[in-house]
N, CA and C atoms as a LAMMPS dump frame, in Angstrom:
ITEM: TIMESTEP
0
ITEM: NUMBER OF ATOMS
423
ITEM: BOX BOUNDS ff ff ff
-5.0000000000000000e+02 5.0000000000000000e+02
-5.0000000000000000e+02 5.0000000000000000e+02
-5.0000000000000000e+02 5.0000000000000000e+02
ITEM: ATOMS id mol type element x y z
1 1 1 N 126.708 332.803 -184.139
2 1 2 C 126.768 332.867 -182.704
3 1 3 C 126.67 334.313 -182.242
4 2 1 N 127.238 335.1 -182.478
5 2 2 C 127.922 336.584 -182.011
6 2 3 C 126.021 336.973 -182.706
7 3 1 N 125.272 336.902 -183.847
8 3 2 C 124.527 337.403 -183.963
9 3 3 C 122.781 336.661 -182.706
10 4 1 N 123.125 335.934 -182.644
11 4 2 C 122.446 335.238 -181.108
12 4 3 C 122.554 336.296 -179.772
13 5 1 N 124.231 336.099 -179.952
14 5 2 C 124.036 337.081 -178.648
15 5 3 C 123.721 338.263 -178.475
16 6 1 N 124.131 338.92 -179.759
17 6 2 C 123.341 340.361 -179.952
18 6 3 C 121.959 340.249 -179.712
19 7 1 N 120.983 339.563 -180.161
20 7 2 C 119.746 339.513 -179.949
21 7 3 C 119.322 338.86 -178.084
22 8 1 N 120.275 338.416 -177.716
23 8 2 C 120.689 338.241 -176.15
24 8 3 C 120.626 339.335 -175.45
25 9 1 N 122.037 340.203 -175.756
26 9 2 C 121.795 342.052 -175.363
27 9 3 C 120.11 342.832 -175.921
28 10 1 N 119.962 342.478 -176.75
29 10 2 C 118.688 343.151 -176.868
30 10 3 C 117.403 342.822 -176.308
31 11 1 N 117.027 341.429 -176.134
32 11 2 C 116.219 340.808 -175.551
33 11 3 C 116.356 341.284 -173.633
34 12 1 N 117.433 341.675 -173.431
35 12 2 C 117.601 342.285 -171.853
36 12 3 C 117.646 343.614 -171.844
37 13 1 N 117.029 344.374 -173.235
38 13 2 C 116.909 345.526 -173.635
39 13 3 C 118.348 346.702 -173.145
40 14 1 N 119.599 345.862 -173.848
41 14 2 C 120.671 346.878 -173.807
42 14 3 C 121.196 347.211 -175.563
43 15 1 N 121.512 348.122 -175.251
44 15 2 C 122.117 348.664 -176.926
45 15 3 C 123.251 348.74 -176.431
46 16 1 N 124.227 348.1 -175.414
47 16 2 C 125.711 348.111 -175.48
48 16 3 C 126.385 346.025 -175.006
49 17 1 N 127.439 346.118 -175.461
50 17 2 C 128.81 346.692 -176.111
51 17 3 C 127.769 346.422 -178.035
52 18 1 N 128.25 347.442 -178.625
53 18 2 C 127.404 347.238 -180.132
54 18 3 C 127.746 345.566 -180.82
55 19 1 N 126.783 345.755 -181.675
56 19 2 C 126.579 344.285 -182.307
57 19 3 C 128.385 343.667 -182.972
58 20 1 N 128.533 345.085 -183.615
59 20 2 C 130.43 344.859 -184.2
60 20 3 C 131.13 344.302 -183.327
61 21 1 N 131.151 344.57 -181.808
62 21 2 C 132.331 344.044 -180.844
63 21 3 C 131.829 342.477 -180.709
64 22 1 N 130.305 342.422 -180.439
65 22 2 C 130.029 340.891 -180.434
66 22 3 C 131.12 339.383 -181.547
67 23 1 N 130.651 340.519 -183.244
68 23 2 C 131.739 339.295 -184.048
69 23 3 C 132.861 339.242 -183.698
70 24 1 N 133.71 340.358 -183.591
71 24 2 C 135.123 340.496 -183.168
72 24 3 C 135.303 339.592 -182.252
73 25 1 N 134.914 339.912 -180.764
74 25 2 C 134.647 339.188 -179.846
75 25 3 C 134.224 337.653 -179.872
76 26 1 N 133.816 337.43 -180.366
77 26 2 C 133.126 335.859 -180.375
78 26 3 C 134.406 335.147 -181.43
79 27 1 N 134.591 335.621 -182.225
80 27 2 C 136.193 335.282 -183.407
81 27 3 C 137.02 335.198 -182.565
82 28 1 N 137.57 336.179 -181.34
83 28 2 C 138.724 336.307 -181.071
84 28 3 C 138.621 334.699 -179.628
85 29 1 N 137.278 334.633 -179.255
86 29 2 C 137.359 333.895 -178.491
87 29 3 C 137.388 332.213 -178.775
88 30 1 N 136.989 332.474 -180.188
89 30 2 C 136.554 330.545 -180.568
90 30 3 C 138.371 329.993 -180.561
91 31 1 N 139.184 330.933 -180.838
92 31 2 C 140.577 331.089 -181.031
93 31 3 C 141.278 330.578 -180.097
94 32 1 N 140.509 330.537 -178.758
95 32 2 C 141.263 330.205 -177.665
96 32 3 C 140.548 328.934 -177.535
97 33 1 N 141.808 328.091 -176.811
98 33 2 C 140.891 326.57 -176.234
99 33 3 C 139.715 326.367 -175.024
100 34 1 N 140.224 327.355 -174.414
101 34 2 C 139.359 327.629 -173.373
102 34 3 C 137.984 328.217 -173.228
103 35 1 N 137.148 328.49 -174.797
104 35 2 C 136.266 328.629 -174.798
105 35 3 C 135.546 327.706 -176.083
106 36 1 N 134.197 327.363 -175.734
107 36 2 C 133.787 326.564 -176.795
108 36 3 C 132.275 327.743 -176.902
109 37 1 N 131.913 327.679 -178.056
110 37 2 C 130.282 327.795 -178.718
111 37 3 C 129.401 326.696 -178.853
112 38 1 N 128.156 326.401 -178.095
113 38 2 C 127.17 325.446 -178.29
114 38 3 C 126.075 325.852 -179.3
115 39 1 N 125.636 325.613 -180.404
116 39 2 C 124.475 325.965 -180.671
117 39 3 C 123.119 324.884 -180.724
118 40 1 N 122.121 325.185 -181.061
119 40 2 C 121.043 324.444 -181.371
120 40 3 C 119.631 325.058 -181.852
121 41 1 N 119.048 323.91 -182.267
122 41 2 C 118.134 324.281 -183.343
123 41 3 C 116.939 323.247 -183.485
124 42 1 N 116.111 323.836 -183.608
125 42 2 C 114.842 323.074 -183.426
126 42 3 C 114.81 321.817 -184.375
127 43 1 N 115.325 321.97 -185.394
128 43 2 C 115.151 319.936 -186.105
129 43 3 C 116.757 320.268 -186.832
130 44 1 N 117.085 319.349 -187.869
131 44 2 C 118.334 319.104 -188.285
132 44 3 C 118.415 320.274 -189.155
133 45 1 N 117.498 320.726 -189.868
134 45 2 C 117.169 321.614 -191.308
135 45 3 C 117.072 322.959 -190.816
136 46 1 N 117.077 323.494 -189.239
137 46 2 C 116.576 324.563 -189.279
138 46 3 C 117.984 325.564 -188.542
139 47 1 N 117.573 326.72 -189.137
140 47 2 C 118.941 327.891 -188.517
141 47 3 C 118.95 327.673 -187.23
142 48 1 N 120.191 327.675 -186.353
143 48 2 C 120.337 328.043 -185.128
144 48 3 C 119.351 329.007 -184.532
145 49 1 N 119.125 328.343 -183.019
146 49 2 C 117.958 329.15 -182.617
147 49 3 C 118.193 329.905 -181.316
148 50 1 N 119.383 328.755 -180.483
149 50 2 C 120.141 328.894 -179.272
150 50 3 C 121.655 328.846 -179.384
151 51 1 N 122.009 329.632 -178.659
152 51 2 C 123.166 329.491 -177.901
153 51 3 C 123.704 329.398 -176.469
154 52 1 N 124.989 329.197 -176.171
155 52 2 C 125.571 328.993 -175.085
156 52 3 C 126.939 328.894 -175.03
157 53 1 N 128.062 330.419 -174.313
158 53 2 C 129.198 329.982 -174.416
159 53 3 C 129.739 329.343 -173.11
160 54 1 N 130.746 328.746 -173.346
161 54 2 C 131.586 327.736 -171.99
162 54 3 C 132.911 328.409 -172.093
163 55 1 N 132.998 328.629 -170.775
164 55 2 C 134.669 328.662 -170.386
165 55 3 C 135.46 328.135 -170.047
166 56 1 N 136.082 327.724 -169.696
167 56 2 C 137.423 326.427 -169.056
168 56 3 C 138.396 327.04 -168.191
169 57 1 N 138.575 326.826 -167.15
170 57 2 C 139.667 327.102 -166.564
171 57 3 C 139.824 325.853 -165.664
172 58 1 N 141.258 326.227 -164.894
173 58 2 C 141.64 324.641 -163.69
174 58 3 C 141.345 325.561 -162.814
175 59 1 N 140.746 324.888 -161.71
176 59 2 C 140.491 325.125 -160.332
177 59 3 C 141.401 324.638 -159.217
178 60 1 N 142.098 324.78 -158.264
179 60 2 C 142.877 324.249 -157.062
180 60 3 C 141.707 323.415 -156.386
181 61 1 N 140.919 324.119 -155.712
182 61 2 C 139.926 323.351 -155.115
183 61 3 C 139.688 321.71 -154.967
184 62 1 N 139.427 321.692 -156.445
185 62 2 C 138.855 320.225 -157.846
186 62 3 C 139.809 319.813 -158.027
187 63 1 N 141.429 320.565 -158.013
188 63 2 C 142.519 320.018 -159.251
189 63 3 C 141.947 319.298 -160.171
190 64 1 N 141.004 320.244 -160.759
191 64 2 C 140.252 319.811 -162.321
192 64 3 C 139.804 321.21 -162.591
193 65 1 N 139.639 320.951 -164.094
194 65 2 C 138.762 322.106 -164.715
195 65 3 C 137.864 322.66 -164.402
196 66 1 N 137.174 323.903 -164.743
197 66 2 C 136.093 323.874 -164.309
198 66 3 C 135.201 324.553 -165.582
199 67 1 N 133.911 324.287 -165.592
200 67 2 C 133.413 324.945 -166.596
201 67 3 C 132.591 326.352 -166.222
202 68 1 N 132.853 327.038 -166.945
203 68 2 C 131.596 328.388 -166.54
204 68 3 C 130.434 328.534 -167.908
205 69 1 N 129.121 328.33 -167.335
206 69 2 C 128.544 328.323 -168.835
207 69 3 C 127.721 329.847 -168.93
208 70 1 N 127.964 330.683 -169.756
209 70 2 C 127.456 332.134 -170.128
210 70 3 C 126.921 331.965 -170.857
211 71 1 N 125.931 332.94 -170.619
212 71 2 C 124.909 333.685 -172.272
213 71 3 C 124.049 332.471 -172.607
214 72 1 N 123.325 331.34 -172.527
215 72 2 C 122.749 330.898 -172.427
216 72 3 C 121.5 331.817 -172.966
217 73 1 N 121.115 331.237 -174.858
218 73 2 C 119.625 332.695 -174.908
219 73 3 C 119.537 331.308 -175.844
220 74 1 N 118.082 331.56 -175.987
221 74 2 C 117.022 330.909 -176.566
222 74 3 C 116.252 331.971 -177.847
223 75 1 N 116.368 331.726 -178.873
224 75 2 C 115.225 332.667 -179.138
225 75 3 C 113.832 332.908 -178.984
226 76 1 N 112.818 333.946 -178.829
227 76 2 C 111.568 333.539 -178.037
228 76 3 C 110.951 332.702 -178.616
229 77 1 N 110.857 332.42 -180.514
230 77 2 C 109.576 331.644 -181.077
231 77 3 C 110.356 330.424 -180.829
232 78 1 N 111.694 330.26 -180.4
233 78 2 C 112.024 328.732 -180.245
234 78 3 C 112.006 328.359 -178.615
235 79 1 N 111.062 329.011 -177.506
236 79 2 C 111.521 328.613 -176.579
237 79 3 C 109.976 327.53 -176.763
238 80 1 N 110.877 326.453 -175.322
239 80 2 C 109.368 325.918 -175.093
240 80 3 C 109.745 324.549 -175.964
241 81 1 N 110.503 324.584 -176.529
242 81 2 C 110.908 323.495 -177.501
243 81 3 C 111.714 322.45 -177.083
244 82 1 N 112.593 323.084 -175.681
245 82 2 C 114.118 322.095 -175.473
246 82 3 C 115.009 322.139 -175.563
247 83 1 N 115.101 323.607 -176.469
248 83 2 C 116.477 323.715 -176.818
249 83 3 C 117.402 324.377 -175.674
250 84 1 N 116.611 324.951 -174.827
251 84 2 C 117.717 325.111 -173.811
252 84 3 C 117.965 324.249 -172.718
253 85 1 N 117.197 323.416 -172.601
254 85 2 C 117.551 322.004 -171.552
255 85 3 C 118.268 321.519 -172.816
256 86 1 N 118.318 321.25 -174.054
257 86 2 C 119.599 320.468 -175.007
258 86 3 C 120.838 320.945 -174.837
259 87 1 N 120.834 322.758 -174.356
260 87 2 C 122.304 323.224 -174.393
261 87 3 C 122.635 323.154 -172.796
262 88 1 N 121.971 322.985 -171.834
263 88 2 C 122.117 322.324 -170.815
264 88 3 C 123.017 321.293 -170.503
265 89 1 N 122.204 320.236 -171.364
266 89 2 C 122.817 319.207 -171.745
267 89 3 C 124.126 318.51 -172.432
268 90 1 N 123.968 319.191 -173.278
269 90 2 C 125.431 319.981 -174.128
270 90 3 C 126.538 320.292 -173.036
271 91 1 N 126.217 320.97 -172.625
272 91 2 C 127.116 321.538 -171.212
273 91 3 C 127.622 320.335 -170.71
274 92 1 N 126.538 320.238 -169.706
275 92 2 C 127.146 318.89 -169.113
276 92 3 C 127.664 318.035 -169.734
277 93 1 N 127.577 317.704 -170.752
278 93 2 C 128.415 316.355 -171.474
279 93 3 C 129.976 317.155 -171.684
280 94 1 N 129.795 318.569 -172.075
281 94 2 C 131.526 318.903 -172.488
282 94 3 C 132.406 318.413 -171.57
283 95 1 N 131.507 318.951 -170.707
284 95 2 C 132.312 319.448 -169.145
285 95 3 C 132.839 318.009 -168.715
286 96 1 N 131.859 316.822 -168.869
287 96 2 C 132.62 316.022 -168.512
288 96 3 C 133.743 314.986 -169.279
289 97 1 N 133.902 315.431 -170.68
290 97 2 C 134.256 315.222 -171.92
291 97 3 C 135.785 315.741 -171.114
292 98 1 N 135.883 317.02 -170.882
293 98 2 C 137.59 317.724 -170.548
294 98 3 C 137.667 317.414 -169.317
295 99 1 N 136.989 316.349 -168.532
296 99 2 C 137.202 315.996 -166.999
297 99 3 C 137.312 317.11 -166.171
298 100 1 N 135.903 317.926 -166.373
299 100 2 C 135.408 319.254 -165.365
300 100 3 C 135.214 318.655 -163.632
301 101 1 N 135.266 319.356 -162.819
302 101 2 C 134.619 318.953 -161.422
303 101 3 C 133.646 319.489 -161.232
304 102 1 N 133.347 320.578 -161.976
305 102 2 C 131.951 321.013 -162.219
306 102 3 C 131.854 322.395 -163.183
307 103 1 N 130.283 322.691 -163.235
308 103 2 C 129.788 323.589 -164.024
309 103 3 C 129.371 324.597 -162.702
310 104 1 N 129.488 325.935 -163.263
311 104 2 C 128.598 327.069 -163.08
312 104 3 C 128.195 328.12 -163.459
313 105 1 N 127.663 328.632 -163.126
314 105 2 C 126.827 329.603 -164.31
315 105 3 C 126.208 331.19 -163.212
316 106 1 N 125.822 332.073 -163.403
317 106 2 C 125.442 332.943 -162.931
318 106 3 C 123.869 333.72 -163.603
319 107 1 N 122.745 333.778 -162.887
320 107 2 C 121.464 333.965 -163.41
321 107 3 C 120.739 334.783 -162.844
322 108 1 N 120.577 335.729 -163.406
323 108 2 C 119.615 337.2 -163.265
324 108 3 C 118.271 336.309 -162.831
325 109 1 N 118.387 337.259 -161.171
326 109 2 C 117.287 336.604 -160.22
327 109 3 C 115.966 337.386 -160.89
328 110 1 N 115.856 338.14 -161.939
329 110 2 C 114.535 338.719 -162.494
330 110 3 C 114.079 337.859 -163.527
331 111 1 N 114.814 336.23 -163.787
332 111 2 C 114.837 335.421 -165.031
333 111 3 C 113.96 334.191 -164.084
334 112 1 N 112.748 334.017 -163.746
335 112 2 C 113.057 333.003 -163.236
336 112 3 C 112.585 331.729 -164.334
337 113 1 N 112.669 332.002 -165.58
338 113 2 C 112.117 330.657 -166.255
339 113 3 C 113.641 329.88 -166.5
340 114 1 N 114.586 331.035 -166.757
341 114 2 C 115.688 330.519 -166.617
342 114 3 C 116.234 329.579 -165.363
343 115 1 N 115.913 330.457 -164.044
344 115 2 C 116.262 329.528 -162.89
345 115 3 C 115.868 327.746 -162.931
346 116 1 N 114.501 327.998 -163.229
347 116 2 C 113.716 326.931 -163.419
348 116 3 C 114.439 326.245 -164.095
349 117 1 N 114.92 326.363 -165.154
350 117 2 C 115.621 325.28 -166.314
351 117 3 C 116.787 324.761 -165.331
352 118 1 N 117.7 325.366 -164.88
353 118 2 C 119.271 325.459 -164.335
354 118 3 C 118.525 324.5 -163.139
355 119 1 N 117.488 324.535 -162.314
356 119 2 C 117.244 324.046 -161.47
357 119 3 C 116.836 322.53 -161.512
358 120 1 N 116.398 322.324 -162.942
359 120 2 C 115.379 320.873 -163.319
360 120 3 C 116.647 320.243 -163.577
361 121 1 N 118.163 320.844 -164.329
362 121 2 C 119.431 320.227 -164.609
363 121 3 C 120.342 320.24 -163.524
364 122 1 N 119.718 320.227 -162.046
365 122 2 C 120.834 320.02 -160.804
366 122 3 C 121.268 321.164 -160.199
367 123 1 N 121.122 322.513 -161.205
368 123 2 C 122.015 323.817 -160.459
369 123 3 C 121.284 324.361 -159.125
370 124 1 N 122.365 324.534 -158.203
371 124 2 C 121.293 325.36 -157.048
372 124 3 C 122.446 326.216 -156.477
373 125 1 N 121.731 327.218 -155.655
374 125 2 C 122.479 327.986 -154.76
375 125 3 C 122.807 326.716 -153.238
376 126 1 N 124.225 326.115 -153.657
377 126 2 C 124.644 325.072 -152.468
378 126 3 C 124.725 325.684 -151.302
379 127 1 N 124.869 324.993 -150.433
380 127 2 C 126.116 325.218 -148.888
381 127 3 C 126.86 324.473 -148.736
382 128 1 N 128.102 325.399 -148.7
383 128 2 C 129.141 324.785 -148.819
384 128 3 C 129.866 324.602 -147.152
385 129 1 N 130.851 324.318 -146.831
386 129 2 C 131.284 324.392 -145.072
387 129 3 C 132.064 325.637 -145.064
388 130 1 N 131.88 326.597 -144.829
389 130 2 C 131.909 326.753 -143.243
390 130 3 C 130.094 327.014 -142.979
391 131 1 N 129.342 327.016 -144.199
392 131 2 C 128.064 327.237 -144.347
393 131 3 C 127.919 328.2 -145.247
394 132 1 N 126.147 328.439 -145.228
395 132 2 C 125.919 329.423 -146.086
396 132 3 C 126.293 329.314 -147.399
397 133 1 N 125.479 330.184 -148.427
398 133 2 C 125.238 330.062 -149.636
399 133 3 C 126.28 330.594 -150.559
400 134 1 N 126.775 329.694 -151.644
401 134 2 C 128.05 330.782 -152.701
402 134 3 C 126.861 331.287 -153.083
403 135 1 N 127.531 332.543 -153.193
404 135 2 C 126.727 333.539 -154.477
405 135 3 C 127.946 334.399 -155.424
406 136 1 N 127.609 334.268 -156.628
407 136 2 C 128.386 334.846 -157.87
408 136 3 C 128.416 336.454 -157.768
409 137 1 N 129.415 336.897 -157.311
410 137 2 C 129.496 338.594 -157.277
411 137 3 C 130.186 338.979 -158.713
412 138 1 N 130.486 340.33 -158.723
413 138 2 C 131.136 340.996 -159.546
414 138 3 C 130.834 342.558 -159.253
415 139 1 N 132.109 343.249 -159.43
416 139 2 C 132.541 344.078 -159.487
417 139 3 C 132.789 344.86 -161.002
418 140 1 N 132.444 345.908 -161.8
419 140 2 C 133.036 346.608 -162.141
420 140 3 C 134.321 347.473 -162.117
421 141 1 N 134.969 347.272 -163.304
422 141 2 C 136.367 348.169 -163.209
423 141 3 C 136.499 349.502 -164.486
């Protein structure tokens, strides 16, 4: 997994946090319940090709869980195959496996093959009431 996502950071052409914090990181997280690893792979016989991690938390909103799905990478000679509408899919079934109220995810508007996928599996920028669109911020600290 952790070596997926390294090739994740690199494929968005960053050389940070280094490949070492990825294993650490990805170990320290399978540890917790609140995160799961999806992988997949083009037939039964072949190495992992994709990944996708999930987060869990409860929401007030839902008074249900909610899922957050990250890092979502494909490798390039395996795209085109399915495997990321499978971890899509994947998703959605966890989510409703731990009785989620929903999934979301956050997607670099310079990705749009990605959008495309998230879009063919239901995701959109909603409106919600009082109106107007959620959008996923973040801040640096």
């Amino acid at each position: 997994m952790a070596a997926l996502l390294v090739e994740f950071r690199d494929w968005w052409g960053r050389s940070e946090p280094p490949a070492e914090s990825f294993t650490r990181d990805v170990t320290r997280l399978m540890s917790e319940s609140g995160t799961e690893y999806l992988l997949a792979a083009a037939d039964a016989g072949a190495a992992p090709a994709g990944v996708c991690q999930l987060r869990f938390r409860y929401g007030i909103w839902h008074a249900a869980e909610e899922c957050l799905l990250e890092d979502l990478y494909v490798r390039p000679d395996a795209r085109r195959l399915g495997l990321g509408g499978a971890l899509v899919e994947a998703t959605l079934g966890r989510a409703r496996e731990r009785g989620c109220a929903r999934v979301e995810l956050d997607v670099n508007d310079a990705n749009p093959v990605a959008i495309a996928l998230y879009q063919r599996h239901g995701f959109g920028a909603w409106a919600d009431p009082p109106g107007g669109r959620n959008l996923f911020m973040r801040r640096a600290l």
